[in-house]
N, CA, C and O atoms as a DFTB+ gen file, in Angstrom:
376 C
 N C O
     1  1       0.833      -1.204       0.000
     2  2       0.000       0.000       0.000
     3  2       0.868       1.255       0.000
     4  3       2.085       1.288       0.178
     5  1       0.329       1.932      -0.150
     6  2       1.026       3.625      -0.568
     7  2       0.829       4.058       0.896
     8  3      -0.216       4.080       1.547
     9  1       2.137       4.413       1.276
    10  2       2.023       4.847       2.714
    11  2       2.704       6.482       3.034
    12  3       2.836       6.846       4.203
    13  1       3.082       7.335       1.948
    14  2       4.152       7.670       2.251
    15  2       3.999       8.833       0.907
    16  3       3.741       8.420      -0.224
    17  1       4.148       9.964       1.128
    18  2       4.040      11.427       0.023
    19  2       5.367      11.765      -0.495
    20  3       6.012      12.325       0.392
    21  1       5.952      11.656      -1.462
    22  2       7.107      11.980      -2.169
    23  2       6.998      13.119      -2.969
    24  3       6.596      13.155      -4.132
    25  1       7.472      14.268      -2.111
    26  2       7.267      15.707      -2.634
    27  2       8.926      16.290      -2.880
    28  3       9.976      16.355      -2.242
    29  1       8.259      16.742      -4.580
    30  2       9.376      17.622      -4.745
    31  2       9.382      19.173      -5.063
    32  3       8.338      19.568      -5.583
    33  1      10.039      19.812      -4.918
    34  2       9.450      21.279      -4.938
    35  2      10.080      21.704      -6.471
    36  3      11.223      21.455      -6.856
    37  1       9.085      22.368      -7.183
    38  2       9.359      22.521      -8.886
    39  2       9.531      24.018      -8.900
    40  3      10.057      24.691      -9.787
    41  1       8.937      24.470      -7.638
    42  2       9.131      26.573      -8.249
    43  2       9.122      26.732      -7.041
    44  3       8.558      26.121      -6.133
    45  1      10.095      28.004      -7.080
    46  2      10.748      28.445      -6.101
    47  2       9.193      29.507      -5.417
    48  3       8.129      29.952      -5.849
    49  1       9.960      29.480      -4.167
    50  2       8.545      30.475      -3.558
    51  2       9.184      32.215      -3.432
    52  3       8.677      33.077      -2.714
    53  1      10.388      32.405      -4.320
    54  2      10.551      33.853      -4.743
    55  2       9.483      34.686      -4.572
    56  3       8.542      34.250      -5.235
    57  1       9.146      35.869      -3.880
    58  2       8.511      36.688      -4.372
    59  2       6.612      36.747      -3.617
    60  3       5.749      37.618      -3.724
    61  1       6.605      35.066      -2.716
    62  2       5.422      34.583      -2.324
    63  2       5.955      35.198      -0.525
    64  3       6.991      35.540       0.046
    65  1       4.482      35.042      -0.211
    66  2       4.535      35.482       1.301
    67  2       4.818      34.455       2.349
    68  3       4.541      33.275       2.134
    69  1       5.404      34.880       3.571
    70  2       5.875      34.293       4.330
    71  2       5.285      33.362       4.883
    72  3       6.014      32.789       5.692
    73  1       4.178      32.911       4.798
    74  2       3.451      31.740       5.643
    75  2       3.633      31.177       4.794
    76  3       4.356      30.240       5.131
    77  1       3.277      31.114       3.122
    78  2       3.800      29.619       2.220
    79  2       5.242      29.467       2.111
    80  3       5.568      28.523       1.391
    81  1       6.484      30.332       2.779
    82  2       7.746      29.746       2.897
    83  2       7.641      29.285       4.028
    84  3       8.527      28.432       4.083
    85  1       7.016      29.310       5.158
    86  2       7.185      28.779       6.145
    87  2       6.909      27.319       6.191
    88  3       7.525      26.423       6.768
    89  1       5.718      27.280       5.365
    90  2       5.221      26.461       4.913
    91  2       5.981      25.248       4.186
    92  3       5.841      24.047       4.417
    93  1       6.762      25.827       3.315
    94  2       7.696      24.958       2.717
    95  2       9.080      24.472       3.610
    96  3       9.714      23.441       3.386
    97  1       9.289      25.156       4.335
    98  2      10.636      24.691       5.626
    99  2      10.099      24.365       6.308
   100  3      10.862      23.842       7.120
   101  1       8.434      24.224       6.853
   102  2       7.925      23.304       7.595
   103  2       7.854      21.877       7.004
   104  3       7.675      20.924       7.762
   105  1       8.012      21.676       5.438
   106  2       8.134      20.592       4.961
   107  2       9.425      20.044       4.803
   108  3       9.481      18.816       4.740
   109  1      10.348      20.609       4.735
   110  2      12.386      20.214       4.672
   111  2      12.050      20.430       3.406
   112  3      12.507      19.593       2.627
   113  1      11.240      21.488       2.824
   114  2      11.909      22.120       1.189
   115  2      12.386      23.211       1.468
   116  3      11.720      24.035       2.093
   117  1      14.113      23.545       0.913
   118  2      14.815      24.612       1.145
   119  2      14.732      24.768      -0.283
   120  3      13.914      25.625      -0.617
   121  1      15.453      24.083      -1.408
   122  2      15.608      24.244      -2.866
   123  2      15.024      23.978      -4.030
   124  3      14.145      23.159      -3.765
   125  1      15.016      24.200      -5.142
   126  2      14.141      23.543      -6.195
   127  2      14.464      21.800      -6.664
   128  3      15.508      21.147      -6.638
   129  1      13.532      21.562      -6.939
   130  2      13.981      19.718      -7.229
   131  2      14.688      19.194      -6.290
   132  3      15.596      18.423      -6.599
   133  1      14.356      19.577      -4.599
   134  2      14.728      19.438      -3.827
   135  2      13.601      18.417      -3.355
   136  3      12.440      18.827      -3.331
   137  1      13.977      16.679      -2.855
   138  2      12.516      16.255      -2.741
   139  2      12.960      15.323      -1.679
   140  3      14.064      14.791      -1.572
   141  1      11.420      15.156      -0.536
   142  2      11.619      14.994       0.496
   143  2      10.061      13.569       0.811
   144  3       8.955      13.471       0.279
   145  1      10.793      12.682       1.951
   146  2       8.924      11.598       2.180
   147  2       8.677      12.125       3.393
   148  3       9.576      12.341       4.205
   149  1       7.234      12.412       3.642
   150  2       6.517      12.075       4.338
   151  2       5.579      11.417       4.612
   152  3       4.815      11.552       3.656
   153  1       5.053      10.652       5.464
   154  2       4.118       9.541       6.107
   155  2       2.477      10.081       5.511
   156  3       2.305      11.297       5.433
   157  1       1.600       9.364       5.205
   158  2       0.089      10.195       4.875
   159  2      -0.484      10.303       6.863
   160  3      -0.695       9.482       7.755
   161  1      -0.517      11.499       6.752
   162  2      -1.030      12.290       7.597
   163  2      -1.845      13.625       7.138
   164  3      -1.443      14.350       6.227
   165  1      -3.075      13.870       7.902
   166  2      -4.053      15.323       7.700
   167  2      -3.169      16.400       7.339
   168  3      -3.218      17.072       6.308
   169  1      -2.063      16.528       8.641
   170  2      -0.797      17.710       8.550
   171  2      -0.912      18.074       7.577
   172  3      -1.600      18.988       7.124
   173  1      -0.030      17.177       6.998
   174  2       0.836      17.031       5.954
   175  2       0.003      17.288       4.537
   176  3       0.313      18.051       3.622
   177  1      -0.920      16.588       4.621
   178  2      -1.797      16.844       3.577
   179  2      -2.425      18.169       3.408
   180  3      -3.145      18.527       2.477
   181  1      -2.145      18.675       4.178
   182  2      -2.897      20.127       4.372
   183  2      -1.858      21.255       4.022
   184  3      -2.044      22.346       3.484
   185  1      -0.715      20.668       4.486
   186  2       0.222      21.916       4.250
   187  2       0.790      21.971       2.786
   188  3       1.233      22.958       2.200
   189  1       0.618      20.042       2.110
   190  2       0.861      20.099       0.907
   191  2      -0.207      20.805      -0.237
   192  3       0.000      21.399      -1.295
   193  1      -1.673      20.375       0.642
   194  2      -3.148      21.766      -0.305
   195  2      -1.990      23.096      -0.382
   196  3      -1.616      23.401      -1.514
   197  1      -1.401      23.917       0.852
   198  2      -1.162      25.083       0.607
   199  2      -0.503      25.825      -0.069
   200  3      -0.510      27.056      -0.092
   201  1       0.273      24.884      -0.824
   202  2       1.843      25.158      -1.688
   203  2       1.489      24.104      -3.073
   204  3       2.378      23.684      -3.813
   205  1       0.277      23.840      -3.215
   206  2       0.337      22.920      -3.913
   207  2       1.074      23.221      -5.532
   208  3       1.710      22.528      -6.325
   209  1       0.736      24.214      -5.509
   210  2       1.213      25.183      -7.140
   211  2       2.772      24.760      -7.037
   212  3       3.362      24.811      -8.116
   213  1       3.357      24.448      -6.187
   214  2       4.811      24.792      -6.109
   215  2       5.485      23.395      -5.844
   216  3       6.710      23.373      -5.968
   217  1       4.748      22.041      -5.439
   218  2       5.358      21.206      -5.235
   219  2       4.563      20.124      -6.755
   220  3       3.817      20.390      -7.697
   221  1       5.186      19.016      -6.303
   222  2       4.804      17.831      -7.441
   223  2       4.885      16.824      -6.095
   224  3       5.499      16.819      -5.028
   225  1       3.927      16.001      -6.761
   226  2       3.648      14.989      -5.038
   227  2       2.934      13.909      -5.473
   228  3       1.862      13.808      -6.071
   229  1       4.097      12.762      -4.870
   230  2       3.458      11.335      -5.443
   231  2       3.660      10.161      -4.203
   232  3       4.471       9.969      -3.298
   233  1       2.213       9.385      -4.812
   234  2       2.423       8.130      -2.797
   235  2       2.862       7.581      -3.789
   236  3       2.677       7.569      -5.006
   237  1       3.964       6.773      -2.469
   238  2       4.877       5.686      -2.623
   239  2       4.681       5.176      -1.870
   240  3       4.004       5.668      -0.967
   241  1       5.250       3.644      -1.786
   242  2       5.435       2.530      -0.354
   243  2       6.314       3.122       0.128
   244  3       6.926       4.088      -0.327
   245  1       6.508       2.296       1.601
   246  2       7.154       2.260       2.383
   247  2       8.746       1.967       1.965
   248  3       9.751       2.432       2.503
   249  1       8.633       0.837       0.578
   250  2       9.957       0.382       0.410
   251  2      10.798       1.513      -0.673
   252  3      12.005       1.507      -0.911
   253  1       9.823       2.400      -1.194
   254  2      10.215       3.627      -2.128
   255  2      11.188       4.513      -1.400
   256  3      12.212       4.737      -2.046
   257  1      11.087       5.306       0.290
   258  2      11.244       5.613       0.794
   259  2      12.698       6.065       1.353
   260  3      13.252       5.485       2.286
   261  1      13.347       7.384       0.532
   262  2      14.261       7.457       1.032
   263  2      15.268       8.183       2.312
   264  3      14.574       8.503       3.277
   265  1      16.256       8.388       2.429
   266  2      16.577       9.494       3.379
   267  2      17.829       9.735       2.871
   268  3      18.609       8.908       2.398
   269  1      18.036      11.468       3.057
   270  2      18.789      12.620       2.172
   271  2      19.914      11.667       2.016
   272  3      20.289      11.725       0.845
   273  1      20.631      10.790       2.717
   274  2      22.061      10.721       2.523
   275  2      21.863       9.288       1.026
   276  3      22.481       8.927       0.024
   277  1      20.862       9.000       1.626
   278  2      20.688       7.693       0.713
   279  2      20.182       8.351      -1.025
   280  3      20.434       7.720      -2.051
   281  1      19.535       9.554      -1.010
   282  2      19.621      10.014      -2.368
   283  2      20.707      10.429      -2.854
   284  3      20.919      10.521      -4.063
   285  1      21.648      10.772      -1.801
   286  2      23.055      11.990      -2.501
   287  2      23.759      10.412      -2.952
   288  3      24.494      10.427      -3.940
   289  1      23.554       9.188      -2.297
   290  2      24.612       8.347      -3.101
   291  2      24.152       7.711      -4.026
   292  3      24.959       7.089      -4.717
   293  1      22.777       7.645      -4.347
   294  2      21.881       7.241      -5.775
   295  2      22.780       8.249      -7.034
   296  3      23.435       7.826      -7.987
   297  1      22.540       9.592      -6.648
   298  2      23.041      10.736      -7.417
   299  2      24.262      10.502      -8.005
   300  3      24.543      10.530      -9.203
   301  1      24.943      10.275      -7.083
   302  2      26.230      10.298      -6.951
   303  2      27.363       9.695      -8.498
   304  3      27.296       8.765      -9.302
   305  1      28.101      10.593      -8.307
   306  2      28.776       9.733     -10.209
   307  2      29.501       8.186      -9.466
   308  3      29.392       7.766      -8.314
   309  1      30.272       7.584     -10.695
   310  2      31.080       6.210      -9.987
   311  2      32.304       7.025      -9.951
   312  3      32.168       8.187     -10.334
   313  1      33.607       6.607      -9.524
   314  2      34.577       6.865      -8.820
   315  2      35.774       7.128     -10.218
   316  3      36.741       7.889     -10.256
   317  1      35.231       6.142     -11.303
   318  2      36.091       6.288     -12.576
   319  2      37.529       5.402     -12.556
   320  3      38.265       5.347     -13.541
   321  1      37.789       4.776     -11.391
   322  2      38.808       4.032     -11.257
   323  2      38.034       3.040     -10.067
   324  3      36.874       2.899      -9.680
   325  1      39.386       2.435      -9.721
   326  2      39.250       1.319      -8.876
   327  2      40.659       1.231      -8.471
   328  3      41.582       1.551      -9.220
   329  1      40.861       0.648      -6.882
   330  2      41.642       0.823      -5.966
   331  2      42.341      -0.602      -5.545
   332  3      42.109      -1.404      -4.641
   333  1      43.739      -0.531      -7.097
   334  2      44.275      -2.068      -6.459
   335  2      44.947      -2.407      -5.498
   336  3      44.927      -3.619      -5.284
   337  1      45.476      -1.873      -4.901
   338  2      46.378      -1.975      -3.522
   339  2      46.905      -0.503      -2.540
   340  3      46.437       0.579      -2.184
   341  1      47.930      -1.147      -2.433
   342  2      48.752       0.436      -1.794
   343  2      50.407      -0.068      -2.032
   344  3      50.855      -1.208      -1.919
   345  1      51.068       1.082      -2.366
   346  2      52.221       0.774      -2.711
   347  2      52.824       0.730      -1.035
   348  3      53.586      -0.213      -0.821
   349  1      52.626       1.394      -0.188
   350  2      53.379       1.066       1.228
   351  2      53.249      -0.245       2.097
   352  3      53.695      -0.547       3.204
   353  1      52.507      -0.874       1.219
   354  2      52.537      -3.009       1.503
   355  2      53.496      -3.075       1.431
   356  3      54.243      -3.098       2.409
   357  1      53.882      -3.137       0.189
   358  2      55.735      -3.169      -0.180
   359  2      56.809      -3.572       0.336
   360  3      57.495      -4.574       0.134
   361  1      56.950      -2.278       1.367
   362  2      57.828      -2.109       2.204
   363  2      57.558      -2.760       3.499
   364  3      56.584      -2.483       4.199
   365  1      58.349      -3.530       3.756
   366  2      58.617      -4.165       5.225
   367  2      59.138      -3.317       6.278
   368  3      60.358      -3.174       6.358
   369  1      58.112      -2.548       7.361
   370  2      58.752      -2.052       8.375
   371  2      59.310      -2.774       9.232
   372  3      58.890      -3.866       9.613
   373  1      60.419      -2.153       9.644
   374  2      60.795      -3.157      11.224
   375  2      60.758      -2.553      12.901
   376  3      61.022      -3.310      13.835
């Protein structure tokens, strides 16, 4: 079952009044295509009615469900190499 609101914010709230930015840092949107889960709750659903112009918002499961560090390493490029040893094996300290 869909447990869970996957909001991303598409337009900036430039220029809008302070209760719909509050609004949006009451949600952990600071940036654009900046996207964040929350649980289905009234709250939530209510604060997403208020900004709705400004976010994009989709239920997901539970297993969809990410957290910030776990998107930055989805994002993330590959490394472009690979790591065969270390040259200070080598050497035998005594």
């Amino acid at each position: 079952p869909k447990t869970h609101f996957k909001i991303t914010l598409r337009r900036s709230a430039i220029g809008l009044g302070e209760k719909k930015k509050e609004t949006l840092v009451s949600l952990g949107l600071h940036r654009r295509m900046q996207t964040v889960y929350h649980p289905h709750t009234p709250e939530t659903g209510g604060k997403i009615l208020k900004v709705k112009e400004l976010v994009e918002v989709e239920n997901v499961p539970t297993s969809a469900v990410r957290t910030q560090e776990q998107q930055r390493q989805e994002r993330k490029a590959s490394r472009g190499y690979a790591v065969a040893g270390s040259r200070m094996r080598a050497f035998q300290w005594e």
